[in-house]
C-alpha positions in Angstrom: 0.0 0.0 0.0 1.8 3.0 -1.0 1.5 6.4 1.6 1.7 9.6 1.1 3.1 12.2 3.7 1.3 15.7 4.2 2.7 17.9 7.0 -0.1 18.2 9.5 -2.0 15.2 8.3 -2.0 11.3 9.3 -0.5 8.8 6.4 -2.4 9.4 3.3 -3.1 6.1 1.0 -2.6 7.0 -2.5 -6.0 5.6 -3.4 -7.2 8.2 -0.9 -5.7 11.5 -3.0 -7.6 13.6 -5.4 -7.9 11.8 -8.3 -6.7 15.5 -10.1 -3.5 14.5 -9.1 -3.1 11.9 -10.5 -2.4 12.5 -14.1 0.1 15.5 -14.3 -0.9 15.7 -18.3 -4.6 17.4 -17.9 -5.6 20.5 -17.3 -7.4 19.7 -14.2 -3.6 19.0 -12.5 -2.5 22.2 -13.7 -5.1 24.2 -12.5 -4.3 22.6 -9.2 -0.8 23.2 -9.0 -1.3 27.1 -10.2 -3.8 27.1 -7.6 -1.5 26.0 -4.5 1.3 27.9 -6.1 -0.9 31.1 -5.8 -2.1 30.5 -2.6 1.4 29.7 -1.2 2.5 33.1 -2.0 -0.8 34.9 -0.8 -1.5 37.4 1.6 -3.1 34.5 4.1 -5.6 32.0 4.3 -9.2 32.3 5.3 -10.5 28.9 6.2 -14.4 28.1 6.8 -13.0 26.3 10.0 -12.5 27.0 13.5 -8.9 26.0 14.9 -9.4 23.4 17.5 -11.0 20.8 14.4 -7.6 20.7 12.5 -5.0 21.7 15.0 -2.0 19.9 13.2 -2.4 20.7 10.0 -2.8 24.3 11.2 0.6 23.4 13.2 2.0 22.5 10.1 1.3 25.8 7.9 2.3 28.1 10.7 5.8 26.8 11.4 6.6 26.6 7.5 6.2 23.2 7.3 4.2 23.2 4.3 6.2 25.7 2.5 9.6 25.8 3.5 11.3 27.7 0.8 8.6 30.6 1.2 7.0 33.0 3.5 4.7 31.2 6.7 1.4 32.4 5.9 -1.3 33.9 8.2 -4.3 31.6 8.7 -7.5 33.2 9.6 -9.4 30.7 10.5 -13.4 32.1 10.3 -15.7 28.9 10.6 -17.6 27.2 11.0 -20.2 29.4 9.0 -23.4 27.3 8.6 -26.2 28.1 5.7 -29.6 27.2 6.3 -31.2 27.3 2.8 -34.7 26.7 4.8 -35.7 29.3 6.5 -38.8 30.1 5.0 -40.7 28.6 7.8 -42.1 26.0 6.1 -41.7 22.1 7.6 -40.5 19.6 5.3 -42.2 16.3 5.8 -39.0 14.4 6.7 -39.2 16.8 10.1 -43.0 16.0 10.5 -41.8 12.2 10.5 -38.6 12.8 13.0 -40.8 14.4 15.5 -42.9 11.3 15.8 -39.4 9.3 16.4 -37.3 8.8 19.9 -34.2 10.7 20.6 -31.1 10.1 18.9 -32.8 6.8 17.2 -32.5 7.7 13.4 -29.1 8.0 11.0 -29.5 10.5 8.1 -28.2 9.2 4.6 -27.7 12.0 2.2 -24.8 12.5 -0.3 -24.6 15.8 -1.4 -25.9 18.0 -4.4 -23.9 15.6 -6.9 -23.9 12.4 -5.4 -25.9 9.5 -7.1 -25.4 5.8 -7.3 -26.0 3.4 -10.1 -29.1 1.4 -9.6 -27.3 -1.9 -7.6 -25.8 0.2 -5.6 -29.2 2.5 -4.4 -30.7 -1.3 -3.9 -27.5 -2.8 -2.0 -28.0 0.5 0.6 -31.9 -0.5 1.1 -30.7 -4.0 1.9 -28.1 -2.7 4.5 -30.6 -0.5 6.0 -33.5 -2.8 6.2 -30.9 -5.5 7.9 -29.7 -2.9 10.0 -33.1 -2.4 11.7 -32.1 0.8 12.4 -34.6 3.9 12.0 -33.7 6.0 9.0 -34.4 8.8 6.8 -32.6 8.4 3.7 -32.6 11.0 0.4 -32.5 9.2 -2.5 -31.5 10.7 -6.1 -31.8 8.8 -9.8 -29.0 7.2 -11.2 -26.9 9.1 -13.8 -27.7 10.4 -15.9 -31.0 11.1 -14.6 -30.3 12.4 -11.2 -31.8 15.8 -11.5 -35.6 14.0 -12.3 -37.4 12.8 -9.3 -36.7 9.1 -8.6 -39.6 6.7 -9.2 -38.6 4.9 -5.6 -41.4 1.8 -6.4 -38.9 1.0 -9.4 -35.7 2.0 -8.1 -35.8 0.2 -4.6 -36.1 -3.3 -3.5 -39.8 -4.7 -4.3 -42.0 -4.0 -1.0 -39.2 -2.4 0.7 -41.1 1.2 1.8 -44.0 -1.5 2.8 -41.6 -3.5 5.0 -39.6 -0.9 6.3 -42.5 2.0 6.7 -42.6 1.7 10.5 -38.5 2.7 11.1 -38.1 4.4 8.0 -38.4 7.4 5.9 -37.6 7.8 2.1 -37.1 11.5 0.5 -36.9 12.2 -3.3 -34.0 14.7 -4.5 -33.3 16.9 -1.7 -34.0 17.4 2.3 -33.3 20.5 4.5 -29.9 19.2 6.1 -29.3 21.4 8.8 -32.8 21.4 10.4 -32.7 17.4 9.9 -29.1 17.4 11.5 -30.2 19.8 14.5 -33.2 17.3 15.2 -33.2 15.5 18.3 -34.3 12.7 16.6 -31.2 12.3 14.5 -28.0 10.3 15.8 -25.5 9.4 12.9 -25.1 10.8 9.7 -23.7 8.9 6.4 -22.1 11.3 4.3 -20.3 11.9 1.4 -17.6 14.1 3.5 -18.3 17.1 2.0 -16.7 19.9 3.9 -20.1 22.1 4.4 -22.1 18.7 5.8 -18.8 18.0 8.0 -18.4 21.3 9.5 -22.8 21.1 9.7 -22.3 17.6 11.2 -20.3 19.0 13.7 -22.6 21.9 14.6 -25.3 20.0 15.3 -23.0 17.4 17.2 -23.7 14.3 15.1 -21.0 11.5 14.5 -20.2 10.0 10.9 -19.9 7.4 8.4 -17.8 8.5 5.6 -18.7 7.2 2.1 -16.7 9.7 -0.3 -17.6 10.5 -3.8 -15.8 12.4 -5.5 -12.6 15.0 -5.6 -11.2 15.5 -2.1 -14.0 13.9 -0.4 -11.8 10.8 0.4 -8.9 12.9 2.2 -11.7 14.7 4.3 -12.6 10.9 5.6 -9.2 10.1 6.2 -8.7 13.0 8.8 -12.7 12.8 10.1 -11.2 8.7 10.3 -7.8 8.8 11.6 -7.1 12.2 12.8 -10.3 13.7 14.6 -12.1 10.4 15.1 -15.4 11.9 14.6 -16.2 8.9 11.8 -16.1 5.6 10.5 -14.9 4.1 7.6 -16.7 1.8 5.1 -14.7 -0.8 3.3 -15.4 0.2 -0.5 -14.6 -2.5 -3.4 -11.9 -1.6 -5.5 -14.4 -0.2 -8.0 -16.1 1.9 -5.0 -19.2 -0.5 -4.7 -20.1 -1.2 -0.8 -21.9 -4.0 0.3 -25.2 -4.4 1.7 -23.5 -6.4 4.7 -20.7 -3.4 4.9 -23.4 -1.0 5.3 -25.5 -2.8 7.6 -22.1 -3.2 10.1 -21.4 0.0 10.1 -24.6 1.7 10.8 -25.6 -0.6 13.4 -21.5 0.3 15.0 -22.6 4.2 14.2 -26.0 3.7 16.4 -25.6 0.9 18.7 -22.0 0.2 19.8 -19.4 1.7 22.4 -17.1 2.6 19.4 -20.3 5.0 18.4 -20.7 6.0 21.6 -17.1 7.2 22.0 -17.7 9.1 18.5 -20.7 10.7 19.9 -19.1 12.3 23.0 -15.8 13.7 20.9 -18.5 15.2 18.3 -20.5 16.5 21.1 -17.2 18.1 22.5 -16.4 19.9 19.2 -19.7 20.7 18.7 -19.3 23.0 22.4 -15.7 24.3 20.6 -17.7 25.3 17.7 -20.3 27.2 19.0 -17.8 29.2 21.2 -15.3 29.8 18.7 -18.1 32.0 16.8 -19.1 34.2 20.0 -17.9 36.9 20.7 -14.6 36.9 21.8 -14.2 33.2 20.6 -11.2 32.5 18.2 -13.2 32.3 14.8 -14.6 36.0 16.3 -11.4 37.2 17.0 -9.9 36.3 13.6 -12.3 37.9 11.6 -12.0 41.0 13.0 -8.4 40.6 12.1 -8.8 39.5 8.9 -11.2 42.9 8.8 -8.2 44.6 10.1 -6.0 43.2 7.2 -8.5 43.8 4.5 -8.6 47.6 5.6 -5.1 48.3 5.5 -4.8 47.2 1.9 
């Protein structure tokens, strides 16, 4: 298994980078290397982040690790800043059906604005979670390419699955309001495609993980949520990224019903505390802005 090293980070499987980096040839790569090579001579970073979740890799920056020919660069870090696209005050029916269910009882599946599977896949996920017999809520999208039309879920899922499993569980088409379903009481575990927004949101609302990354640098985000803050789990993917029904099912029930998910729970919950004080006033994501204000002023 070949490793790469990152200042700041834990071991990095190569399977695990950016598939952009992969191919030095395309124009992706080079947009990606002029990228860090602008960034490495900025003015300073402003992060959607608040210090205490990535306290090495912050480490690593300030003390020139990361650039050791160059200039140490400020960070400011400004997070987390949470968006709540549902404010309108209308209730989505997924919340009608979490208020009906018992604290901390159901995990939350949801993948992101761009995240689909093929068809064996959606129905190797409704196996897992039937098996599990854990509660869920679970937002299911077509299949490329069709994954901006709603999902017909009678074809697309397992035959009398939403019949079998209509007592624990609760199917949405397309989209659901993520930070009011993450701030729930009802809701315990999340599985997520590691997309930086649903980690830091994760974390606001104190809710452990299950990575399943999709795409770009979704799969280095699990490896730090994994191995460095320990606020997830890992499934085991095939080498073509399938996961199995039986992989799903373990990992969930670990998430909802095991010490190992009890232990994630209480460092999320911990973090979550950090977060919300780092964005007071006077906390250190307060306190950086205004100096990032400061810096923005004088030029």
């Amino acid at each position: 298994m070949l490793l790469v090293d990152i200042p700041g980070l834990p071991s990095v499987r190569v399977s695990d980078m950016p598939k952009i980096t992969f191919d030095p040839t395309t124009k992706m790569y080079e947009y990606f290397l002029n990228t860090a090579t602008h960034m490495a001579n900025s003015n300073g970073l402003a992060l959607n982040v608040f210090d205490l979740l990535e306290t090495k890799a912050f480490e690593a920056i300030s003390s020139g690790l990361c650039v050791p020919d160059g200039p140490t660069l400020p960070i400011f870090c400004i997070g987390p800043l949470i968006s709540n696209t549902n404010q309108d005050g209308e209730e989505h029916e997924c919340l009608n059906w979490l208020n009906l269910q018992p604290s901390r009882s159901v995990v939350f599946l949801c993948f992101g604005s761009l995240g689909s599977f093929s068809e064996k896949q959606v129905k190797e996920i409704a196996v897992g979670l039937e098996n599990s017999g854990q509660r869920f809520l679970w937002v299911v999208r077509n299949p490329p390419p069709d994954t901006d039309k709603d999902p017909n879920l009678d074809e697309l899922l397992p035959t009398g699955f939403l019949e079998r499993t209509k007592d624990k569980g609760f199917v949405v088409k397309q989209w659901a309001p993520q930070v009011a379903v993450l701030s729930h009481d009802s809701v315990g575990g999340f599985v997520t495609h590691c997309g930086w927004n649903s980690v830091l949101e994760a974390v606001w609302c104190g809710v452990p993980m299950v990575g399943w990354p999709l795409y770009v640098e979704k799969r280095l985000n699990r490896v730090v949520l994994v191995t460095e803050t320990k606020l997830a789990l890992e499934l085991n993917e095939s080498e073509d990224g399938f996961v199995s029904a039986t992989e799903l099912e373990k990992r969930v029930k670990e998430l909802m019903d095991s010490e190992v998910g009890t232990k994630l729970r209480e460092r999320v919950s911990g973090l979550r505390d950090e977060a919300v004080s780092a964005v007071k006033e006077g906390g250190s994501s307060h306190v950086a802005l205004a100096k990032l204000a400061e810096v923005w002023r004088q030029n």
